[in-house]
C-alpha positions in Angstrom: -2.8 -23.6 -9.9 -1.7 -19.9 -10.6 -1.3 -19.0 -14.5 2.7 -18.3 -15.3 4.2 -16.6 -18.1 6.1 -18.7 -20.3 9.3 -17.2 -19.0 8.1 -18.8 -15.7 7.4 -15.9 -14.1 3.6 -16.1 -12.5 0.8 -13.2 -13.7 0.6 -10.4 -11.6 -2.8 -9.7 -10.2 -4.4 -13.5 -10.0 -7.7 -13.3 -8.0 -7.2 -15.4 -4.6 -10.8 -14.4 -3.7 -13.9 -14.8 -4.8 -15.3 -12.4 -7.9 -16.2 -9.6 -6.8 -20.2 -8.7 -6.8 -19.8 -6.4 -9.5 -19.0 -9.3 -11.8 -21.6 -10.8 -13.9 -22.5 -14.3 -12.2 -21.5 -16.4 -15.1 -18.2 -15.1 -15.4 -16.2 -17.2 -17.8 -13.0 -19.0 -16.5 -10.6 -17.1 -18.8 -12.0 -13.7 -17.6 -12.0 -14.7 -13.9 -8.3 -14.6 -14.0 -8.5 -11.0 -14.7 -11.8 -10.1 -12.5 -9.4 -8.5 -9.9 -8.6 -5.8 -12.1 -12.1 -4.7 -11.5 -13.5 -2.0 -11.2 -9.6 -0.9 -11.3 -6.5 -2.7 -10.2 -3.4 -1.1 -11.0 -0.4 -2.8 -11.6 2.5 -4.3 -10.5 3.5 -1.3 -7.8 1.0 -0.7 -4.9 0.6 2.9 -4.4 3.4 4.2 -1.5 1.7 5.2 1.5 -1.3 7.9 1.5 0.8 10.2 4.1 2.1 10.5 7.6 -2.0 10.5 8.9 -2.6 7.1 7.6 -2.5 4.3 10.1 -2.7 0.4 9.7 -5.8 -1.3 10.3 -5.7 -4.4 13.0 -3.9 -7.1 11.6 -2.6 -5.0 8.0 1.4 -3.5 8.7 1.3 0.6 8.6 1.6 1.2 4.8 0.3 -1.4 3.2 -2.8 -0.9 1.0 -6.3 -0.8 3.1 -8.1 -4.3 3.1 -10.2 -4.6 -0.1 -8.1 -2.2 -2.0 -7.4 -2.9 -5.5 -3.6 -2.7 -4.8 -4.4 -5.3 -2.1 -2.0 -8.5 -3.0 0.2 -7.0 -5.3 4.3 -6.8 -4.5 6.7 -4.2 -4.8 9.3 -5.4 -7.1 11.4 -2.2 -5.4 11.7 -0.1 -3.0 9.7 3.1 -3.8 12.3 6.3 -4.1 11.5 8.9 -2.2 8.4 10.5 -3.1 8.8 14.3 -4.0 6.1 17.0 -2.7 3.7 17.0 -5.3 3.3 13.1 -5.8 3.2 12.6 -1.6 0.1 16.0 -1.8 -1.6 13.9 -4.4 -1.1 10.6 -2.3 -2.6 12.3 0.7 -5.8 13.0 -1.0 -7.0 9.5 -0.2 -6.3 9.3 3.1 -8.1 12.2 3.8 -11.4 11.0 1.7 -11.5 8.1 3.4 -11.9 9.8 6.5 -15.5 10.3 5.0 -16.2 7.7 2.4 -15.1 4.0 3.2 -14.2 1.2 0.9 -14.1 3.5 -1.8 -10.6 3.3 -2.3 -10.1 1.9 -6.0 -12.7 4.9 -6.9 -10.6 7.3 -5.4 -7.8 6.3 -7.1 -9.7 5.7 -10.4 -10.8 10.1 -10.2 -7.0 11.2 -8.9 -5.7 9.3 -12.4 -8.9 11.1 -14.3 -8.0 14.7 -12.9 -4.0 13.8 -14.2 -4.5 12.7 -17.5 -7.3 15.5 -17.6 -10.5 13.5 -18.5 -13.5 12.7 -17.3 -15.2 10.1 -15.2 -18.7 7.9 -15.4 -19.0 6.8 -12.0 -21.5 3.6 -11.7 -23.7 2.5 -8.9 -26.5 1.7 -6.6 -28.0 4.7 -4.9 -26.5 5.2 -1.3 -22.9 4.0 -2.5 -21.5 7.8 -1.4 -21.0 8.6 -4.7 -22.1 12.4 -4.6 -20.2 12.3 -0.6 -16.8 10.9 -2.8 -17.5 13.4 -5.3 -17.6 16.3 -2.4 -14.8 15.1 -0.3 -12.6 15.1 -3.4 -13.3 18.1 -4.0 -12.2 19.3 -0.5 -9.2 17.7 -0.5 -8.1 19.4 -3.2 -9.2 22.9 -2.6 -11.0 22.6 -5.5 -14.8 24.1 -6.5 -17.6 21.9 -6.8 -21.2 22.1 -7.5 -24.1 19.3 -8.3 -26.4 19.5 -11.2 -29.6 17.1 -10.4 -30.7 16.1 -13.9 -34.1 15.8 -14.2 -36.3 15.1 -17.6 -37.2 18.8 -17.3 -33.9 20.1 -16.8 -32.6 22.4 -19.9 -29.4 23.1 -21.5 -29.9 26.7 -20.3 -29.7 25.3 -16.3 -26.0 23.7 -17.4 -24.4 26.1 -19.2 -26.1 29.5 -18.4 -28.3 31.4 -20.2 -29.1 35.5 -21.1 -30.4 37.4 -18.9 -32.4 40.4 -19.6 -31.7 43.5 -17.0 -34.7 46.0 -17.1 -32.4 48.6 -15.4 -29.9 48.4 -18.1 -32.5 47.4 -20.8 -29.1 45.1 -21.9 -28.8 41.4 -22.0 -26.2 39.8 -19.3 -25.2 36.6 -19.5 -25.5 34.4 -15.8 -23.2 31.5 -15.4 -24.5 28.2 -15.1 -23.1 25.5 -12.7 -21.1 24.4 -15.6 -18.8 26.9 -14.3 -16.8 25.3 -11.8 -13.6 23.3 -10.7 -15.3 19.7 -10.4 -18.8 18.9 -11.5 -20.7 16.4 -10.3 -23.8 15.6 -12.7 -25.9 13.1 -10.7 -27.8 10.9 -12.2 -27.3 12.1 -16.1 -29.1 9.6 -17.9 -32.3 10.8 -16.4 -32.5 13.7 -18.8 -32.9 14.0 -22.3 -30.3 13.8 -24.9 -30.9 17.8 -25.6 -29.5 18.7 -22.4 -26.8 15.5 -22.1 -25.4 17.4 -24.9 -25.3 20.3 -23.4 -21.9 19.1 -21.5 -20.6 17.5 -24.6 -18.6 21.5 -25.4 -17.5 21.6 -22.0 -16.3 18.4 -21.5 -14.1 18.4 -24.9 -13.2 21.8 -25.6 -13.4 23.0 -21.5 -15.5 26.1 -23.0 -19.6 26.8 -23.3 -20.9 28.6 -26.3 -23.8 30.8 -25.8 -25.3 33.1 -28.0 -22.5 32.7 -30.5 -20.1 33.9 -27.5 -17.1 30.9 -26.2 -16.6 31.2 -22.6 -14.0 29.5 -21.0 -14.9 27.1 -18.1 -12.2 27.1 -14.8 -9.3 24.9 -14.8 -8.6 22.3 -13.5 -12.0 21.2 -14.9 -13.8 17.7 -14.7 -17.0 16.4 -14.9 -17.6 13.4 -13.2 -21.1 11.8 -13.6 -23.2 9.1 -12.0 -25.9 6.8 -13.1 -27.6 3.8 -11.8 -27.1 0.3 -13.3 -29.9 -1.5 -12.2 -32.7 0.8 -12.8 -33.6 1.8 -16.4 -37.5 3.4 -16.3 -37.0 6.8 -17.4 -34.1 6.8 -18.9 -32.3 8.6 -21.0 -29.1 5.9 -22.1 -26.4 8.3 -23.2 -24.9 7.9 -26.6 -22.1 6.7 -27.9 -20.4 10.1 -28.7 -20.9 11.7 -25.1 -19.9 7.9 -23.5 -16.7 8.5 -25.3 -15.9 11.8 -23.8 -15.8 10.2 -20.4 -11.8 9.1 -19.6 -12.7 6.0 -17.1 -15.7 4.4 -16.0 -16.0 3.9 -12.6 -17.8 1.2 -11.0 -18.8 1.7 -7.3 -19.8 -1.8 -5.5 -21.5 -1.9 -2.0 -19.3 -2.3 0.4 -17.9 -5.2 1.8 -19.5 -6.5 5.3 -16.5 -5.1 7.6 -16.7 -1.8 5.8 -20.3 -1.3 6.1 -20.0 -2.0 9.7 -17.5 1.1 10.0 -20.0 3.0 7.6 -22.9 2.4 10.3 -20.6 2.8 13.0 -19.5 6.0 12.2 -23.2 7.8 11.9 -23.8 5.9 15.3 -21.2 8.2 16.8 -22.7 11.2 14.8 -21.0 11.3 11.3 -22.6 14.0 9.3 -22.3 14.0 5.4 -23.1 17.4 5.3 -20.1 18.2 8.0 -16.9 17.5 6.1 -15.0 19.3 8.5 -16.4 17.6 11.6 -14.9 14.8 10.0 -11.7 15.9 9.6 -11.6 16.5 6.0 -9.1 19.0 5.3 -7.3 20.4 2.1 -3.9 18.9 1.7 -3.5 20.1 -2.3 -4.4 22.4 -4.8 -4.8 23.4 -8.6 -1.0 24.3 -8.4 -0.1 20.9 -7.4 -2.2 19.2 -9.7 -1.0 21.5 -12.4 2.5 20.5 -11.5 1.8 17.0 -11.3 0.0 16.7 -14.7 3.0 18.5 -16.3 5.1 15.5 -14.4 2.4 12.8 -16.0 3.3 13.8 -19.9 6.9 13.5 -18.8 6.6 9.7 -18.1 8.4 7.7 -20.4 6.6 4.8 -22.6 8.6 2.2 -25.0 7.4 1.8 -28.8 6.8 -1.8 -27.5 4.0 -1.1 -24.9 3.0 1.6 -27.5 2.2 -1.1 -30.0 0.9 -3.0 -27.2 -1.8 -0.5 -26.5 -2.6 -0.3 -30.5 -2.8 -4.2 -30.2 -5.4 -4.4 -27.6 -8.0 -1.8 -29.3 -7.5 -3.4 -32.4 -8.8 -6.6 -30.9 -11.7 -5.2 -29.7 -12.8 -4.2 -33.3 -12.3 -8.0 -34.3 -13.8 -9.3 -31.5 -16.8 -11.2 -32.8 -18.8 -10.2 -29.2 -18.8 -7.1 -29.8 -20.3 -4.6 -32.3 -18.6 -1.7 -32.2 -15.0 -1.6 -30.9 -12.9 0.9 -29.7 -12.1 4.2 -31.3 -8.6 5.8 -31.4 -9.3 8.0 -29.0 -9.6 5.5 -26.0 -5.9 4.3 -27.4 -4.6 7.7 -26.2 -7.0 7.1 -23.0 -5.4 3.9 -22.2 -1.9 5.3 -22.9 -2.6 8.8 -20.5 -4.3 6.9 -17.8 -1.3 4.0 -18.0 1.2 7.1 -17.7 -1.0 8.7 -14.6 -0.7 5.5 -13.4 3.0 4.8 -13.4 3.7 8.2 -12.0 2.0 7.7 -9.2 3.5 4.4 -8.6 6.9 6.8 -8.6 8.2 5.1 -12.0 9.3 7.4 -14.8 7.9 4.5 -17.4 4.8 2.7 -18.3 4.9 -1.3 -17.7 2.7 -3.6 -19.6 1.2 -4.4 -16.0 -0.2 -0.7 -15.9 -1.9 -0.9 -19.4 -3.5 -4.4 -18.0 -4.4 -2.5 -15.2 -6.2 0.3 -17.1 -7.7 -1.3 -19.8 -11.0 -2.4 -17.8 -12.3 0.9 -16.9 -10.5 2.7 -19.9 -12.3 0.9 -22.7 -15.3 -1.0 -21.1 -18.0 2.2 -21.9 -16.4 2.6 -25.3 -17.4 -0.8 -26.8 -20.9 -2.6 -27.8 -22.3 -5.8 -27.0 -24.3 -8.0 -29.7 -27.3 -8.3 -29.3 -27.1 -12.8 -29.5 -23.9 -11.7 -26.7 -26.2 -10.0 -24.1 -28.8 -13.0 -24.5 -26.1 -15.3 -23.8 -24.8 -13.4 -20.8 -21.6 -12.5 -21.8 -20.8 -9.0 -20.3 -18.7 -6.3 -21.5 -15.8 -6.8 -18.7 -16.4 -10.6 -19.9 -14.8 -9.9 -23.2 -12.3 -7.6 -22.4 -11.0 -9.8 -20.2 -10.3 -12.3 -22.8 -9.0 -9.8 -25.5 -6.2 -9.0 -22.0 -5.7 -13.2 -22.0 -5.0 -13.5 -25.7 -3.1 -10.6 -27.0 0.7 -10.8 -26.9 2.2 -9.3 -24.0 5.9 -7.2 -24.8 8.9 -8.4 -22.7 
């Protein structure tokens, strides 16, 4: 029997399938109801249509979300107004990854809110997952810059941000950019070097400059970093701490793909599919850092009530109280939840935030910012476990 609101009116966003893989196995019944948020479900609207290229899979009506999105099952309570240049460029952007990276869709969703609300983004997941292909098609897409760092234990703060250089035909110092220095950078597999050089990025990522020699230099904008690491394997690790976790906007989790997906994946290099090709694929630029520059200027726009304000405050409170967890959630992912929310709503063509969209959020907003008990992890309980709960309990605004 579906959960209702006492008003009558049924939760949005009820799982009608089983939990996702992602989920921890003993998923407790309360957080169930919420586990197809994960790893991000935004709701009530489902995003309008990617573009004119996108076409309906057998069986799913032209415009409806792809099958296994996380807008899957969720109802328009309007009709969508018309969608002005900027928001349909921005739109288009996942059609035209997808013409390289399938199943992926939530992700891609996940990094278009990330680039609005100007953060950053962990990404999560097994190795072969096409996170650095997602990362590289995105990138496309947008006409953006992008360039991979491949941290190693040996790997100095030097190779990141760039270092001096001395010129014996000038007998002068010059100073050569690092990769640092780019639109979009993808830092794969960061917790394999050591916390010298994570914190290397931790200037860039807050201040969008690099200090060197006691000189600032201003990275490019638009400027993200988005960075992966794998879940599963922990020999020779370097977990990042808490401060550089909570630079990161959203964490991403990437799941293998479902079995009709990974056929297509297969498919697809049976009939030649390069990764390295992009534009064999069809992959071409249908936005820029002027769009997205107009479009972030339309985000802070987006209206929010002092009600789902307070409703933001309420949920990070919890998490401080919750008795799970050992360190809560810091003010600063309160104004993550509340930019992401707005992202969010404007691509869903509202000019206001719903409740639904901070639900919506919350999971990969706030699930790297908080800290399990020890006697927690040896009972199982998982982060997305207790958020989940704190999203059942805490008074919802009407």
């Amino acid at each position: 029997m579906s959960e209702q609101y006492p008003d009558g009116q049924p939760i949005v966003g009820l799982p009608s399938a089983p939990v996702p893989e992602q989920f921890a196995p003993n998923l407790a019944s309360l957080a169930a109801q919420y586990a197809a948020t994960q790893p991000f479900t935004p709701q009530p609207q489902p995003l309008p249509p990617a573009g004119p290229a996108e076409t309906a899979e057998p069986g799913r009506p032209a415009g409806s979300p792809p099958a296994g999105s996380p807008l899957a099952g969720a109802a328009p309570r309007h009709q969508p107004r018309s969608l002005d240049p900027v928001r349909q460029a921005l739109l288009n952007v996942r059609t035209e990854v997808a013409k390289a990276v399938v199943g992926q869709d939530a992700t891609v969703t996940g990094m278009l809110i990330a680039l609005l609300a100007r953060g950053h983004v962990l990404l999560e997941g097994v190795p072969g997952v096409a996170k650095t292909l997602l990362v590289r098609t995105l990138s496309t897409a947008l006409s953006l810059d992008a360039k991979r760092i491949q941290f190693t234990p040996d790997l100095m703060p030097g190779d990141v941000t760039g270092s001096l250089i001395y010129d014996a035909h000038s007998s002068n110092f010059s100073f050569r950019e690092g990769p640092v220095f780019t639109n979009i950078l993808l830092a794969d597999e960061i917790n394999r070097t050591p916390p010298k050089t994570q914190a290397a990025l931790l200037e860039a990522m807050e201040e969008h400059q690099v200090s060197v020699d006691g000189v600032s230099r201003k990275l490019p904008a638009p400027f993200m970093v988005a960075a992966t690491q794998n879940p599963v394997e922990y020999e020779g690790t370097y977990p990042l701490p808490e401060a550089q976790l909570d630079r990161f906007l959203l964490k991403l989790t990437m799941p293998l793909p479902g079995r009709d997906d990974e056929i297509e994946v297969v498919r697809r290099h049976s009939l030649g599919f390069d990764p390295q090709d992009l534009a064999a694929a069809g992959v071409r630029s249908v936005a820029g850092a002027a769009e997205l520059e107009r479009a972030r200027n339309a985000v802070n726009k987006v209206g929010i009530s002092p009600e789902v304000l307070a409703y933001i405050v309420d949920l990070v409170r919890a998490t401080r109280a919750a008795p799970s967890f050992q360190l809560g959630v810091s003010p600063r992912g309160a104004t993550a939840l509340l930019n992401t929310s707005r992202a969010w709503a404007w691509l869903s063509d509202r000019s206001f935030v719903t409740p639904d969209d901070v639900k919506a959020l919350t999971l990969p907003a706030l699930r790297h910012r908080v800290g399990l008990r020890p006697e927690a992890q040896m009972d199982g309980v998982s982060v997305d476990d207790v958020l989940a709960h704190i999203l059942a309990t805490v008074p919802v605004p009407r």
